[in-house]
Backbone as JSON, one array per atom type, in Angstrom:
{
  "sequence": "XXXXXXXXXXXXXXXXXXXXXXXXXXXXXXXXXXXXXXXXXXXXXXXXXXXXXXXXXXXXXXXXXXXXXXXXXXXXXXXXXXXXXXXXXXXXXXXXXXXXXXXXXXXXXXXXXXXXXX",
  "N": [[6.6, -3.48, -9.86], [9.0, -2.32, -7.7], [12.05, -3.71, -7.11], [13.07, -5.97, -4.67], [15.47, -4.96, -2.18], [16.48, -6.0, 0.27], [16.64, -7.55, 3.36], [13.33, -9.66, 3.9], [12.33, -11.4, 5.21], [12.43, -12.61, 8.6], [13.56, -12.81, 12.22], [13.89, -10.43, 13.38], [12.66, -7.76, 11.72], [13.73, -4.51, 10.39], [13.2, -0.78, 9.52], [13.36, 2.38, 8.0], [10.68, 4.15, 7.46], [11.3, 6.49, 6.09], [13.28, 6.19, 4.22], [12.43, 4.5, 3.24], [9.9, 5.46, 1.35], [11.6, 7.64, 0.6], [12.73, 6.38, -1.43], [10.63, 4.88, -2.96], [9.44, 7.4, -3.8], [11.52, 8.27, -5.68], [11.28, 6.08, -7.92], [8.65, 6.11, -8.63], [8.96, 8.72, -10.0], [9.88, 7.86, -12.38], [7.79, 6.01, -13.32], [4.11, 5.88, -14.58], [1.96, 5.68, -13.06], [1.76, 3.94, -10.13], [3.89, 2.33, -7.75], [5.32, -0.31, -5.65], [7.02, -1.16, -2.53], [7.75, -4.42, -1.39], [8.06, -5.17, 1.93], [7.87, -6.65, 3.87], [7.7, -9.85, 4.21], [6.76, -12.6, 5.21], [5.47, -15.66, 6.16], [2.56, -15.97, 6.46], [2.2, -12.88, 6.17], [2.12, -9.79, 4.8], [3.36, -7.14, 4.31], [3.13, -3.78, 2.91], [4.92, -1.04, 0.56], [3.53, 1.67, -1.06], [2.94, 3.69, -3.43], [1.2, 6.21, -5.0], [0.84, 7.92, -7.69], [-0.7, 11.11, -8.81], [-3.66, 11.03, -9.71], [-3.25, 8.42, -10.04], [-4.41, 4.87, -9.68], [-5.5, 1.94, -8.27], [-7.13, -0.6, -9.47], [-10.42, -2.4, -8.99], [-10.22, -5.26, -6.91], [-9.56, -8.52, -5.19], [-8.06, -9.22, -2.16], [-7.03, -12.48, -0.52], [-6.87, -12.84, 2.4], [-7.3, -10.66, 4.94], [-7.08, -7.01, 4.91], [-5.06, -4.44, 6.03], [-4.65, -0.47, 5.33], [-2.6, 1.82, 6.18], [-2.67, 4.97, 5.47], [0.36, 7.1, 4.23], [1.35, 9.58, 3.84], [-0.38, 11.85, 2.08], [-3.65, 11.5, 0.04], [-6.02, 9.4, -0.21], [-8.6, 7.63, -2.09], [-10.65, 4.92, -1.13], [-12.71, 2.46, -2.59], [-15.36, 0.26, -1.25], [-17.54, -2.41, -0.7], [-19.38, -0.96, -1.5], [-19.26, 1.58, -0.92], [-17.52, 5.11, -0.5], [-14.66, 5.75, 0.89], [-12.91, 8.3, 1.93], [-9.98, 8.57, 2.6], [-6.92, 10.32, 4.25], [-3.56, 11.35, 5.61], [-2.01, 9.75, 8.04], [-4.44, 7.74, 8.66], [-6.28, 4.8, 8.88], [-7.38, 2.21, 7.38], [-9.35, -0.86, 7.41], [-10.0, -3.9, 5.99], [-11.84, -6.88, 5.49], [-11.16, -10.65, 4.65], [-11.73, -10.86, 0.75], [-12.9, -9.04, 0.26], [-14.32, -6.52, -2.43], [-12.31, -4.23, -3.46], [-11.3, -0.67, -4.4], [-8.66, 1.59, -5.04], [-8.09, 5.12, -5.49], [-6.24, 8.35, -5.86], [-6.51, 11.09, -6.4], [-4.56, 13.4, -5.81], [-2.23, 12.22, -5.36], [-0.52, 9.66, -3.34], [0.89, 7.95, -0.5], [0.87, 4.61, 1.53], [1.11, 2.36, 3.71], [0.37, -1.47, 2.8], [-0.84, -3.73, 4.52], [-1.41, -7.91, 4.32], [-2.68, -10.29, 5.16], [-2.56, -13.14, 4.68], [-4.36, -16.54, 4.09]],
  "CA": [[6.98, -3.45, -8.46], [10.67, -2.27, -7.13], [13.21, -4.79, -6.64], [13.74, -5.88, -2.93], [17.26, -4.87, -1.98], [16.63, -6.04, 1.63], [15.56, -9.27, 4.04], [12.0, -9.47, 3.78], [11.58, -11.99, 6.34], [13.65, -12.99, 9.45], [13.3, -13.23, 13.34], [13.68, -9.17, 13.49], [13.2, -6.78, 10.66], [13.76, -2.83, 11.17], [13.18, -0.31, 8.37], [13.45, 3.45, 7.55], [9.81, 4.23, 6.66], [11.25, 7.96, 5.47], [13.95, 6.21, 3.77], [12.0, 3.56, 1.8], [9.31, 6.31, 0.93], [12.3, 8.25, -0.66], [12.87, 5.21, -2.65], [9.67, 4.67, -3.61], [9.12, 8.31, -4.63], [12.21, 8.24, -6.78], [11.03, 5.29, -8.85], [7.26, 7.07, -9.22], [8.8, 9.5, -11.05], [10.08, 6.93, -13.59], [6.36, 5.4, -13.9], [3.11, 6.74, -14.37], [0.85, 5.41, -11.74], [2.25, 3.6, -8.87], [4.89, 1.62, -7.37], [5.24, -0.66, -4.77], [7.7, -1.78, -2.22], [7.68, -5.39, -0.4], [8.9, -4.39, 3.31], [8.18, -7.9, 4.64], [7.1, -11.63, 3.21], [6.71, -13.55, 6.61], [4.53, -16.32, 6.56], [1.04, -15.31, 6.1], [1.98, -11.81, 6.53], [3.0, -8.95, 3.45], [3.39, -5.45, 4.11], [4.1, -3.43, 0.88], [4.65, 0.22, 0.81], [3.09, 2.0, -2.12], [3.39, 5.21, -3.41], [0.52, 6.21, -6.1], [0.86, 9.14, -8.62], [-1.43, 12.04, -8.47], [-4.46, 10.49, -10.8], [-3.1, 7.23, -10.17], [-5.77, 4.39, -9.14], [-5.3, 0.19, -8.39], [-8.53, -1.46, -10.12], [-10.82, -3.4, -8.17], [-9.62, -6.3, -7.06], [-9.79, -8.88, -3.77], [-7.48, -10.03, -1.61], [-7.52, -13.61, 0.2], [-7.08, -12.17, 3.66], [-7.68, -9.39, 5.85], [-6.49, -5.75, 4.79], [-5.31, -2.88, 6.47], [-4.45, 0.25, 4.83], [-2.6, 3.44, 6.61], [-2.03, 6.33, 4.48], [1.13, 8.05, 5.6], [1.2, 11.0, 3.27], [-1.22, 12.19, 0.72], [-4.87, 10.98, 0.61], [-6.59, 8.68, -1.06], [-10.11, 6.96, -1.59], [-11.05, 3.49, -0.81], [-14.11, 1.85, -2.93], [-15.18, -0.98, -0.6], [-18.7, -2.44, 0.35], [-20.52, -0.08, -2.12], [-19.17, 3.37, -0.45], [-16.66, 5.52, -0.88], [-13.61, 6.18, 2.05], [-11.8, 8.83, 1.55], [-8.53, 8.83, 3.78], [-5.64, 11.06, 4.5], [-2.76, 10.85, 6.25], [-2.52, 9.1, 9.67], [-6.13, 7.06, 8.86], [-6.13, 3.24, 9.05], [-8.73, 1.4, 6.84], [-9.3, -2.03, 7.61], [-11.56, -4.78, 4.96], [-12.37, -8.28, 5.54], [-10.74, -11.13, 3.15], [-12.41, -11.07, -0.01], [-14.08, -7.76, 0.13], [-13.58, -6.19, -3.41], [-12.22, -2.68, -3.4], [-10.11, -0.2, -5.75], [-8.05, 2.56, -4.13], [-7.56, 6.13, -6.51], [-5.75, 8.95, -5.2], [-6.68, 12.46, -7.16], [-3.44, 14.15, -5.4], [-1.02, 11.08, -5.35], [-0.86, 8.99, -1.55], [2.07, 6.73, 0.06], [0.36, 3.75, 1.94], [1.57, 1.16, 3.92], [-0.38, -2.18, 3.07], [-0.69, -4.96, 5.0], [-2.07, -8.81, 3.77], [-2.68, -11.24, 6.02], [-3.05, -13.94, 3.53], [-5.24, -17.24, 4.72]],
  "C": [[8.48, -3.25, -8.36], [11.65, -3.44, -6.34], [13.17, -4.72, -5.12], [14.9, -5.89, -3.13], [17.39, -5.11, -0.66], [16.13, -7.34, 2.14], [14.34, -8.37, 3.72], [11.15, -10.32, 4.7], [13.05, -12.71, 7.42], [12.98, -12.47, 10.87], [13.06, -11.57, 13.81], [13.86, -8.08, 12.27], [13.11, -5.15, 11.35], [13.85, -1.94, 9.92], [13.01, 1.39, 8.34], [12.07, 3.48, 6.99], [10.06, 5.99, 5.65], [12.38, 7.6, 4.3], [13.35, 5.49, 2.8], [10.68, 4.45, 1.01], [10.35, 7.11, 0.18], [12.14, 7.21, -2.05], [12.06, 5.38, -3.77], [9.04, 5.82, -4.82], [10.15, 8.42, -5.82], [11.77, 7.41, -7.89], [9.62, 5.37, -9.22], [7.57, 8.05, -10.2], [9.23, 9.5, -12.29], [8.97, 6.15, -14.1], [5.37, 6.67, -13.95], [1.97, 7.36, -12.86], [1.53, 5.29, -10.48], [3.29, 2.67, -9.05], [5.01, 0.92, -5.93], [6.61, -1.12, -4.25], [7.72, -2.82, -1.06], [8.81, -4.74, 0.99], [8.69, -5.97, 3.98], [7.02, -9.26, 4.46], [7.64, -12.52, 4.51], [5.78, -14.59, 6.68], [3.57, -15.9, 5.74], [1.23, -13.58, 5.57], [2.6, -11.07, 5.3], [2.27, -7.64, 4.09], [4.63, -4.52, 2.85], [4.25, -1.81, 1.53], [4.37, 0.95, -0.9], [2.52, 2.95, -2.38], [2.36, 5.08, -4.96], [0.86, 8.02, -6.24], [-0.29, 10.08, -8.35], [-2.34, 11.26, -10.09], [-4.43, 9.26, -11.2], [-4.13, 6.24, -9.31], [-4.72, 2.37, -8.92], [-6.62, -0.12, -8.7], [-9.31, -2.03, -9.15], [-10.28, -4.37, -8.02], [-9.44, -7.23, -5.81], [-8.46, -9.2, -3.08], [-8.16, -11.46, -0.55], [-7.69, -13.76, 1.49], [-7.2, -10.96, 3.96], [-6.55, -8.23, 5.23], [-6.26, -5.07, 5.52], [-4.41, -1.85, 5.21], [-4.17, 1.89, 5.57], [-2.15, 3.99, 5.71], [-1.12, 7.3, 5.5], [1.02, 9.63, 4.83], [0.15, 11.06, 2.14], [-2.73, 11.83, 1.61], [-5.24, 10.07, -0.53], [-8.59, 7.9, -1.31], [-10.32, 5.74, -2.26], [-12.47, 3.06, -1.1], [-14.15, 0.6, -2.48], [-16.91, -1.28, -0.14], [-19.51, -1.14, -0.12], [-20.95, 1.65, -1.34], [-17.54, 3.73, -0.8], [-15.78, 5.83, 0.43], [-12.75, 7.35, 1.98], [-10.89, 8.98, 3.15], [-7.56, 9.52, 3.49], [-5.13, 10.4, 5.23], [-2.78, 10.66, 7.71], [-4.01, 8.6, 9.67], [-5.62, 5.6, 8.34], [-7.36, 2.97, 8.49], [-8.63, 0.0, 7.14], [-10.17, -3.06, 6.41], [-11.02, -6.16, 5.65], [-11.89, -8.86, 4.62], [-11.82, -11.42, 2.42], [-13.03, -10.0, -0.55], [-13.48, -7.11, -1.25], [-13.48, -4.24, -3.19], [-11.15, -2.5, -4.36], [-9.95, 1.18, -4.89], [-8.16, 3.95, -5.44], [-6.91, 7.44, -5.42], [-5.32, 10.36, -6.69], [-5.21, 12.78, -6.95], [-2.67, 13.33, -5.4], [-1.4, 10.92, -3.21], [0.84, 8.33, -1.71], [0.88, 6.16, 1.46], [0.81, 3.02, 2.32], [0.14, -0.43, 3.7], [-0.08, -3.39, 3.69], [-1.99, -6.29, 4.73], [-1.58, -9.58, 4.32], [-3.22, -12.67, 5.19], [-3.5, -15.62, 4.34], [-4.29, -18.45, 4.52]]
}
């Protein structure tokens, strides 16, 4: 995961989503797969931004609260609930906490996620 170089929680945050997507892509092309960057650790609340490689995947795996998932660029597909999702850019996925899913992204994606943790 990429170092935070920023608040991550406070009464108002404000963020460059074209600027922390540079970021993110710069330090993708020092890994293989993916990379993530925390955008805000509030409470309950985590939104990451996370930039996967072309052939890059995240495993199955649950979270303890509620998901969403917009894809801002690329596409990707969402194994959730014994189907397959595929999403592009500008599509919002939502899951339930607990639900197990694994993301892959043939062409590479950037994703904002958000975890509403219980």
């Amino acid at each position: 995961m990429s170092p935070v170089r920023h608040r991550v929680s406070g009464v108002v945050l404000s963020f460059s989503l074209a600027e922390e997507t540079r970021r993110v892509l710069g330090e993708l092309a020092e890994t293989e797969t993916r990379i993530a960057r925390t955008l805000v650790k509030e409470g309950p609340v985590r939104v990451t931004l996370v930039a996967v490689a072309a052939g890059g995947e995240l495993r199955e795996h649950t979270a303890e609260g509620p998901v969403t998932i917009h894809v801002l660029d690329g596409a990707i597909d969402l194994d959730a609930a014994g189907t397959t999702w595929p999403a592009s850019a500008g599509t919002l996925l939502a899951l339930d906490a607990g639900v197990a899913h694994a993301v892959r992204s043939p062409e590479g994606a950037i994703f904002l996620l958000t975890v509403v943790r219980s």
